[in-house]
C-alpha positions as CSV (number, residue, x, y, z in Angstrom):
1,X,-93.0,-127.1,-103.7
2,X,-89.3,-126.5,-104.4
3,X,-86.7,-129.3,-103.7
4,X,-85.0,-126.3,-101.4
5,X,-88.0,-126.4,-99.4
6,X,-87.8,-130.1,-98.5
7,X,-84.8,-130.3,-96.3
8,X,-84.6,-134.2,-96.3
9,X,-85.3,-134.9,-100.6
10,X,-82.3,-131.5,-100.5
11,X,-79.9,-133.4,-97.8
12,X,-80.3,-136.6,-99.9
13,X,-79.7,-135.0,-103.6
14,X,-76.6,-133.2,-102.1
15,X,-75.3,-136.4,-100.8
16,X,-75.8,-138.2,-104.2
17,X,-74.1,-135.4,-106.0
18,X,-70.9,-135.7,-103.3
19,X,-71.0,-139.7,-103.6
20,X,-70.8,-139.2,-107.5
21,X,-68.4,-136.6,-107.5
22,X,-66.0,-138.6,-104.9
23,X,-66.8,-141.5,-106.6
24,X,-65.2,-139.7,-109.9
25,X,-62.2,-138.0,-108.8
26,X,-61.4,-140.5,-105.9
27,X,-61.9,-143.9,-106.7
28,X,-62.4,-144.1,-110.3
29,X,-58.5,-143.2,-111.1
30,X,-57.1,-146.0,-109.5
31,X,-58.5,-148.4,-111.8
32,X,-57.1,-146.6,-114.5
33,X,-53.1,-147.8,-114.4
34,X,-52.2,-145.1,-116.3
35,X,-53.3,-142.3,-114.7
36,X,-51.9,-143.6,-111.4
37,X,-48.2,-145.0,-112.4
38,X,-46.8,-142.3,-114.9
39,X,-43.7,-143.4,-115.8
40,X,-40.5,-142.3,-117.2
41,X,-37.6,-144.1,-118.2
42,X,-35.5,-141.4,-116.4
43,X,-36.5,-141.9,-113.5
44,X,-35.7,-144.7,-111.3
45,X,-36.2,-146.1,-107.8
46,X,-34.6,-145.2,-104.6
47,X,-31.5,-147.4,-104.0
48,X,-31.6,-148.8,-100.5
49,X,-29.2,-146.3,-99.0
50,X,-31.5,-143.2,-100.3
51,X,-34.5,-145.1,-99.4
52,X,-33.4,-145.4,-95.9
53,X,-32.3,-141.5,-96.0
54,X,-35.8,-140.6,-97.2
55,X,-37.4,-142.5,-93.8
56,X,-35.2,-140.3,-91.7
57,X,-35.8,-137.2,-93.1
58,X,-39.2,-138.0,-92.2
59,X,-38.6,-139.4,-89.1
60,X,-36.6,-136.0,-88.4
61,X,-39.5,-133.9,-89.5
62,X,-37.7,-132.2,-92.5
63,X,-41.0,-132.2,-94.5
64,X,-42.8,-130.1,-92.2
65,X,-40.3,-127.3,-93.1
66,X,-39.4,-127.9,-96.6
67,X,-41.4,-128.6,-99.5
68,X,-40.9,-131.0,-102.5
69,X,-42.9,-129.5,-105.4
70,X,-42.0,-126.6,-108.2
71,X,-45.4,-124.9,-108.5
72,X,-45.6,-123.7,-112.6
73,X,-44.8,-120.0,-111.5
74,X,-42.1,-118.2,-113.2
75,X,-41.1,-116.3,-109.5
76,X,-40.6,-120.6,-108.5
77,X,-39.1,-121.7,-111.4
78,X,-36.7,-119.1,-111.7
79,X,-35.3,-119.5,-107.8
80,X,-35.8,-123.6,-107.4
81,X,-35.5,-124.8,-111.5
82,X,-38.0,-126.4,-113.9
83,X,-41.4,-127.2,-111.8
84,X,-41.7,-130.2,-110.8
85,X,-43.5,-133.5,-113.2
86,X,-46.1,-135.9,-111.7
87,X,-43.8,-139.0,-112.9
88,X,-41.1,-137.7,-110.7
89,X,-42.9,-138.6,-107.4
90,X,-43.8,-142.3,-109.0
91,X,-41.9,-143.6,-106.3
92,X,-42.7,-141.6,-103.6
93,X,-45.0,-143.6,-100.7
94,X,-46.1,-140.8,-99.0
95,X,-45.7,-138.0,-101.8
96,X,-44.0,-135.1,-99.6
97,X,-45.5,-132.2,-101.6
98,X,-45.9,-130.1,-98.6
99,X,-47.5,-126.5,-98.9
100,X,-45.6,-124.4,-96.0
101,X,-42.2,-123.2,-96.5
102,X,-40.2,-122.5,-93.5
103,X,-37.3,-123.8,-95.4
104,X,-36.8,-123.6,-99.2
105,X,-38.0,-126.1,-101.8
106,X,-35.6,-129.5,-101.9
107,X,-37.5,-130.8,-105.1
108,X,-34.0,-129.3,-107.3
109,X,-31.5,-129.8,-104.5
110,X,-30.0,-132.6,-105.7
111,X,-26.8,-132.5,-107.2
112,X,-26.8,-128.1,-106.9
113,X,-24.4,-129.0,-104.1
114,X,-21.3,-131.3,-103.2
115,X,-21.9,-133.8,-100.4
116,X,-19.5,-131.7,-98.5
117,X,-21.8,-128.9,-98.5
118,X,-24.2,-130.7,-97.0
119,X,-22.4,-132.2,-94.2
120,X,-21.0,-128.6,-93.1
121,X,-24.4,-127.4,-93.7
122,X,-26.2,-130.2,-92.0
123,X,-23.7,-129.8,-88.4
124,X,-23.6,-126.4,-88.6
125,X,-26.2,-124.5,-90.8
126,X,-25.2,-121.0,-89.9
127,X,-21.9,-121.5,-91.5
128,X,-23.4,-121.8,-94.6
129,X,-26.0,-119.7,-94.2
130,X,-25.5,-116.8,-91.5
131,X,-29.7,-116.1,-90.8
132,X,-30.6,-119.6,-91.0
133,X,-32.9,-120.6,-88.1
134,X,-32.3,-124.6,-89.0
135,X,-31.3,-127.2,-86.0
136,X,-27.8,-128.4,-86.1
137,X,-28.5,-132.3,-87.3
138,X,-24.3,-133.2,-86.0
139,X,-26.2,-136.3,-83.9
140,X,-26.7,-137.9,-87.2
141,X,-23.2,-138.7,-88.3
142,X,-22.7,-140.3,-85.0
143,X,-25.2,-142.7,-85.5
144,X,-24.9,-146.1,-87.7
145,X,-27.2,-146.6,-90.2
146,X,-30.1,-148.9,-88.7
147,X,-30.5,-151.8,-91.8
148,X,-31.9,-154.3,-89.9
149,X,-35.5,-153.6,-92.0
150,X,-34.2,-152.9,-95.5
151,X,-34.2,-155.6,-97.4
152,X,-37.9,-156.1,-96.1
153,X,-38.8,-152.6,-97.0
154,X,-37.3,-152.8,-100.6
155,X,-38.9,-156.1,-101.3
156,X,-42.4,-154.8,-100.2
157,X,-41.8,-151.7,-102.1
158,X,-40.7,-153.8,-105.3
159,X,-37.9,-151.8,-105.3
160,X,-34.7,-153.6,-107.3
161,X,-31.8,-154.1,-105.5
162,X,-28.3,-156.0,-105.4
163,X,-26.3,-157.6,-102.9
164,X,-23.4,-155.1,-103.3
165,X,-25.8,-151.7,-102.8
166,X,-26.8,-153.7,-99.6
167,X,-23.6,-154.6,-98.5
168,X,-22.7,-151.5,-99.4
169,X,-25.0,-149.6,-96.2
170,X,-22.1,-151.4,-94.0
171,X,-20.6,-148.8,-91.8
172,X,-22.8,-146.0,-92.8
173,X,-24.1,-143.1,-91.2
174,X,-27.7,-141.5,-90.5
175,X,-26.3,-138.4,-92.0
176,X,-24.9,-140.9,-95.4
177,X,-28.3,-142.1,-96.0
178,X,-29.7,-138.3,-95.3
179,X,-27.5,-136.7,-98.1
180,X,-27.6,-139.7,-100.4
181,X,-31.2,-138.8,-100.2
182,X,-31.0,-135.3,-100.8
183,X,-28.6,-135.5,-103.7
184,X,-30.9,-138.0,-105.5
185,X,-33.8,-135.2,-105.2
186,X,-35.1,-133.9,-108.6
187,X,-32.3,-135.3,-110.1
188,X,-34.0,-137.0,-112.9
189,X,-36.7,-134.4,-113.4
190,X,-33.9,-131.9,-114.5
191,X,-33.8,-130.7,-118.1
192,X,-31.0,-130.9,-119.7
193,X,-28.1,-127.9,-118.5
194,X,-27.7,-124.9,-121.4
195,X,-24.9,-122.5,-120.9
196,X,-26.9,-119.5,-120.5
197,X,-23.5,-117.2,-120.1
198,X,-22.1,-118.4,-123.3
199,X,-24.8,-116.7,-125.2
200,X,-24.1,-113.4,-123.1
201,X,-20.3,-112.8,-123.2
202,X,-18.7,-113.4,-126.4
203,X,-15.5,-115.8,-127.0
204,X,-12.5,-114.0,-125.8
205,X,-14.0,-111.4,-123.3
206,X,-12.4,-109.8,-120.5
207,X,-13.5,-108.0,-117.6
208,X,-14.8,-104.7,-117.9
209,X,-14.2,-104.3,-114.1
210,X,-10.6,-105.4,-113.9
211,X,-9.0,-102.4,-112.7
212,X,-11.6,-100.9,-111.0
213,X,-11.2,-100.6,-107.7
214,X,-14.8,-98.9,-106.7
215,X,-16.1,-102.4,-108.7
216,X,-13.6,-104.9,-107.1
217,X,-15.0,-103.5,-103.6
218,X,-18.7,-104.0,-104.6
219,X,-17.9,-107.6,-105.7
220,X,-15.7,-107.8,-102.6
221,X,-19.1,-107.6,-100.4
222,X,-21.1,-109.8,-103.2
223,X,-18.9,-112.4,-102.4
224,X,-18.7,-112.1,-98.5
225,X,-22.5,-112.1,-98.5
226,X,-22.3,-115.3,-101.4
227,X,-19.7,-117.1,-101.5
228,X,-17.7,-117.1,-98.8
229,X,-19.7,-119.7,-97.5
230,X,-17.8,-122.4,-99.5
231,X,-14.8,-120.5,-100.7
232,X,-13.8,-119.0,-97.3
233,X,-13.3,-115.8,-96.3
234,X,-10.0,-115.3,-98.2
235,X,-10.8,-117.4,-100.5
236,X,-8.4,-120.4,-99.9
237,X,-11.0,-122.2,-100.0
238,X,-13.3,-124.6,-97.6
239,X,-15.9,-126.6,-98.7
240,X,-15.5,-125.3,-102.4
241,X,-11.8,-124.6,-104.1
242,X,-9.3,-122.3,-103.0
243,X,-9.6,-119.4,-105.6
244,X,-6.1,-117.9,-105.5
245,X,-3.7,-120.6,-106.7
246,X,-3.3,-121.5,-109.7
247,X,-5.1,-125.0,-110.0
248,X,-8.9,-123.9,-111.8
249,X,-10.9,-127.2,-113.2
250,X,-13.0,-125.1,-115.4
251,X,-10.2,-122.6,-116.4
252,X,-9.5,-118.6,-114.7
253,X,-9.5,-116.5,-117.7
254,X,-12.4,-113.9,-117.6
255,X,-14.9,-115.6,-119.6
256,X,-14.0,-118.7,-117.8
257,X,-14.5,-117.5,-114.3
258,X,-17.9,-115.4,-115.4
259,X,-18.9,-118.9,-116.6
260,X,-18.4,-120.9,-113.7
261,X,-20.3,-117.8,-111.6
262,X,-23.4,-117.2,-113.7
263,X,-23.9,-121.2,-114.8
264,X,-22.5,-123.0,-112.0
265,X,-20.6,-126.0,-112.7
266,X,-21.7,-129.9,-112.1
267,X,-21.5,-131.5,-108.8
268,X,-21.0,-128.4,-106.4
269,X,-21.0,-125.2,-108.0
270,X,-24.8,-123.7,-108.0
271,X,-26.1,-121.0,-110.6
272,X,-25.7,-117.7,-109.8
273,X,-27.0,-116.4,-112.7
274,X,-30.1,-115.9,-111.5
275,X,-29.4,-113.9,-108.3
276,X,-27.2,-111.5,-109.2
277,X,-27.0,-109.2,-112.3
278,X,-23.9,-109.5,-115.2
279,X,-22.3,-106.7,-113.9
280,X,-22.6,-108.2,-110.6
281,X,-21.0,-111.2,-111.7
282,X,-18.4,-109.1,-113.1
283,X,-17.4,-107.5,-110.1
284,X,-17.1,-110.9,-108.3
285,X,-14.7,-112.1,-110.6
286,X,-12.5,-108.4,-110.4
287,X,-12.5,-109.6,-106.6
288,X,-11.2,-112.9,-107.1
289,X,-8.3,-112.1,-109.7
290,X,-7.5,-109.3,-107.3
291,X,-7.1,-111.9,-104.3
292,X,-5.0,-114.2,-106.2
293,X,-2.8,-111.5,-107.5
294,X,-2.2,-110.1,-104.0
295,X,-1.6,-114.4,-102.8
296,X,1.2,-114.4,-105.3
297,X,-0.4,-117.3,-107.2
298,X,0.8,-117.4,-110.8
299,X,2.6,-120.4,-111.0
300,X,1.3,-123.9,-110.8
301,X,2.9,-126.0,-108.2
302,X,5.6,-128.4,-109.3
303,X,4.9,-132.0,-110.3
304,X,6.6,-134.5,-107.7
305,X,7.8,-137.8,-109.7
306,X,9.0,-140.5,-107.6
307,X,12.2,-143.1,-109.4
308,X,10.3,-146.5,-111.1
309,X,9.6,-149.2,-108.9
310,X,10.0,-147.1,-105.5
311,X,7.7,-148.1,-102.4
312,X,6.5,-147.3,-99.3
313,X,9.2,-147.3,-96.8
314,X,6.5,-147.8,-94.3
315,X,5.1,-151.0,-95.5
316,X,2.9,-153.1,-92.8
317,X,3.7,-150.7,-89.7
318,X,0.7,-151.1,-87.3
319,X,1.8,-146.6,-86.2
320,X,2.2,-145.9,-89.7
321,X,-1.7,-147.5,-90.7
322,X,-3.1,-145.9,-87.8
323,X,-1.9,-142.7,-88.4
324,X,-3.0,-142.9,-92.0
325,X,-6.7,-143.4,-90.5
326,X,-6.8,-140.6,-88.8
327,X,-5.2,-138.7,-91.8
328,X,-7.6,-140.0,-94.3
329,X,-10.5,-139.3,-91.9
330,X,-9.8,-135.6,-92.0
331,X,-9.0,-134.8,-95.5
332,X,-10.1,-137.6,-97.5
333,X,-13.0,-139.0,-96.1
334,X,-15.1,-136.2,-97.3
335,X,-14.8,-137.3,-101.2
336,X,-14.0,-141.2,-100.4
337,X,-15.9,-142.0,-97.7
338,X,-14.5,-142.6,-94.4
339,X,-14.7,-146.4,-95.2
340,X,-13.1,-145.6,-98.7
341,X,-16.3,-146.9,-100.8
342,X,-16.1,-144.0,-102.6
343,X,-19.0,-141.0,-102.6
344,X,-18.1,-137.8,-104.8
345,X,-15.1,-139.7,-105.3
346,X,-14.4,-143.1,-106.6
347,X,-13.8,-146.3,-104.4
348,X,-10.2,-147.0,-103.0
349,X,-11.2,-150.8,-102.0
350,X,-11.4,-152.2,-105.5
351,X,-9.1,-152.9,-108.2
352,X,-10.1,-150.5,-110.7
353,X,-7.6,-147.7,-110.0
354,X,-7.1,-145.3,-113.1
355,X,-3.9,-143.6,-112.6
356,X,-2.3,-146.7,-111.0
357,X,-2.4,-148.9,-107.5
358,X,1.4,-149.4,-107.0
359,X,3.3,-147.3,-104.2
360,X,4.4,-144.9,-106.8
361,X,1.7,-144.3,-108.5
362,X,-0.8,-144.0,-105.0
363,X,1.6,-140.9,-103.6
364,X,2.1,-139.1,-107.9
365,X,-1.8,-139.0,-107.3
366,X,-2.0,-137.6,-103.9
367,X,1.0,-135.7,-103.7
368,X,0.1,-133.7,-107.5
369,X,-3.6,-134.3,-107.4
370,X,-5.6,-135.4,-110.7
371,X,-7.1,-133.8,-114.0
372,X,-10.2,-134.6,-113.0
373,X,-11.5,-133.8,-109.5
374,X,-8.4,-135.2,-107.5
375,X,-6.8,-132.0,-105.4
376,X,-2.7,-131.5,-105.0
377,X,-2.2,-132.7,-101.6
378,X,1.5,-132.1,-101.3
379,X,1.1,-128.7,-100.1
380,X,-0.8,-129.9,-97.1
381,X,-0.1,-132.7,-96.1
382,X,3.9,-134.0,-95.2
383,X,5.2,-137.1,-97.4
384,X,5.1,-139.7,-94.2
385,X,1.5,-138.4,-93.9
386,X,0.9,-139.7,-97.4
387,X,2.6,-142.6,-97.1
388,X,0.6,-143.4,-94.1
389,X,-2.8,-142.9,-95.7
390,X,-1.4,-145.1,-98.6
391,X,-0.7,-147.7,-95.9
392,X,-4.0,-147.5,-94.5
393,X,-6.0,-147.7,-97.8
394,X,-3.9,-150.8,-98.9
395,X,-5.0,-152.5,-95.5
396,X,-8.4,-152.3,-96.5
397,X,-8.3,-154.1,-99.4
């Protein structure tokens, strides 16, 4: 008699074959340390502020809308990046894989955009994007940051950890720990960035669209549809840089601009390169040399230089620190943090200051901006408003 034909020998022979193959696939890796701690000397553990971040974006249900996994399909790889490695989720107590995309992929988010961008975007999602059926998340950056449990959970976690990253969670937000999160997201996993328009336009190039006013109009509506977003509709700029004065990081000749569109450019500026087409990407940068020719902005703003040894003439006033508070929380808060620790920019409560701590130097650097990431303020703000966020930063130290 067949074995098909005895219900009870068939129920126990299938049952053997399950326990085997469960036995195999389930508990046999976890005795094999290798298999179930890949490791990578890029990547490293969550500091405490991302660590708490990643328990509200679970507590907030974020990972039942987004995902956190590249799948090895070119159609994936070429919207979210590189797919995603099993060593990159070596920290991750629950993985948050996820297979249902309401949202897109957050495994390559971090670091495509500033911190800025996610606040706005987090508050108000339909800013950023128009058809975006996102909740507004605003309630976060009224709340403090709960720390009460983090020590506890980084020490059962094995997590390493130092005094100053925990005294650092002082006076942060829900949202602070959310974005500190998001930014640290597939970070480490990313291969290292190639100029892909470099090997498309040569040294030199210019604009084949430059004069054209049928392509400036068809870059006009890329860009309303793209990047005005960031850049505002006029492109003066909101979360991103204005784009007609005369102040470009990266440099605004043709090839520069055509650069900075197709590649993107670190710490804010995502790759457009493969969205729209090189003639596309043309036409964008037609419209933006045709904006800042009709602003008027061919000149670069002149350099204020205070006499040696000059200082605030505000020094100490209760009104004058107060008022620098509210000053700093609006325009510099953003970059510093509105406790000044620093975030996309550096930390104003320390000593280290590179272009100078003294009265003079703190109001050359705010007034005419930096090299290197600091904006010109003096066209915005009034000199007793600097002076009064220079109060204010000073009373913090």
């Amino acid at each position: 008699m067949a074995i098909e034909e005895k219900p009870v020998l068939l129920t126990v022979a299938a049952l053997i074959v399950i326990l085997i193959g469960t036995i195999v696939t389930m508990v046999v890796p976890y005795f094999m340390t290798d298999m179930m701690t890949p490791h990578n000397e890029e990547n490293m553990p969550y500091t405490p502020l991302e660590l708490e971040g990643r328990d509200i974006y679970i507590r907030e249900g974020c990972n039942n809308c987004h995902t956190q996994t590249v799948r090895p399909l070119p159609d994936e790889i070429s919207r979210y990046g590189d797919y995603s490695k099993i060593w990159e989720f070596e920290y991750d107590a629950p993985f948050l894989w996820g297979s249902k995309r309401t949202g897109p992929d957050l495994a390559r988010i971090g670091g495509k955009y500033p911190d800025s961008w996610h606040i706005e975007h987090m508050k108000n999602p339909r800013s950023i994007v128009p058809d975006s059926i996102m909740p507004s998340y605003a309630f976060l950056a009224e709340r403090p940051l709960d720390t009460s449990l983090t020590l506890k959970k980084m020490e059962t976690l094995g997590y390493p950890y130092t005094e100053k990253e925990l005294m650092a969670l002082e006076g942060k937000t829900e949202l602070d720990a959310l974005i500190a999160y998001l930014q640290r997201l597939g970070v480490s996993g990313k291969p290292k960035v190639v100029s892909t328009a470099e090997s498309i336009i040569p040294e030199g190039a210019e604009n084949p669209f430059e004069d054209d006013s049928q392509a400036i109009a068809e870059g006009k509506k890329i860009y309303m549809k793209r990047c005005k977003s960031c850049h505002g509709e006029d492109g003066k700029g909101k979360i991103g840089p204005s784009l007609v004065d005369s102040f470009w990081k990266y440099g605004n000749s043709d090839r520069n601009i055509f650069i900075s569109i197709y590649d993107g450019r670190p710490k804010g500026m995502p790759k457009w390169g493969n969205k729209i087409s090189v003639d596309d990407t043309w036409k964008v940068a037609a419209y933006i040399h045709s904006i800042a020719q009709e602003s008027g902005a061919t000149e670069e703003a002149a350099k204020v230089k205070l006499p040696e040894g000059a200082t605030n003439p505000y020094a100490g006033e209760k009104s004058s620190i107060d008022h620098g508070k509210e000053v700093f929380a609006v325009n510099c808060a953003v970059c510093h943090n509105k406790d000044a620790t620093g975030k996309i920019g550096p930390n104003l409560r320390d000593s280290e200051w590179i272009y100078g701590g003294s009265d003079k130097d703190m109001f050359e650097t705010i007034y005419n901006g930096t090299p290197k990431g600091m904006p010109t303020w003096g066209k915005k703000l009034s000199d007793k408003d600097i002076w009064d966020v220079i109060n204010f930063i000073k009373s913090l130290s």
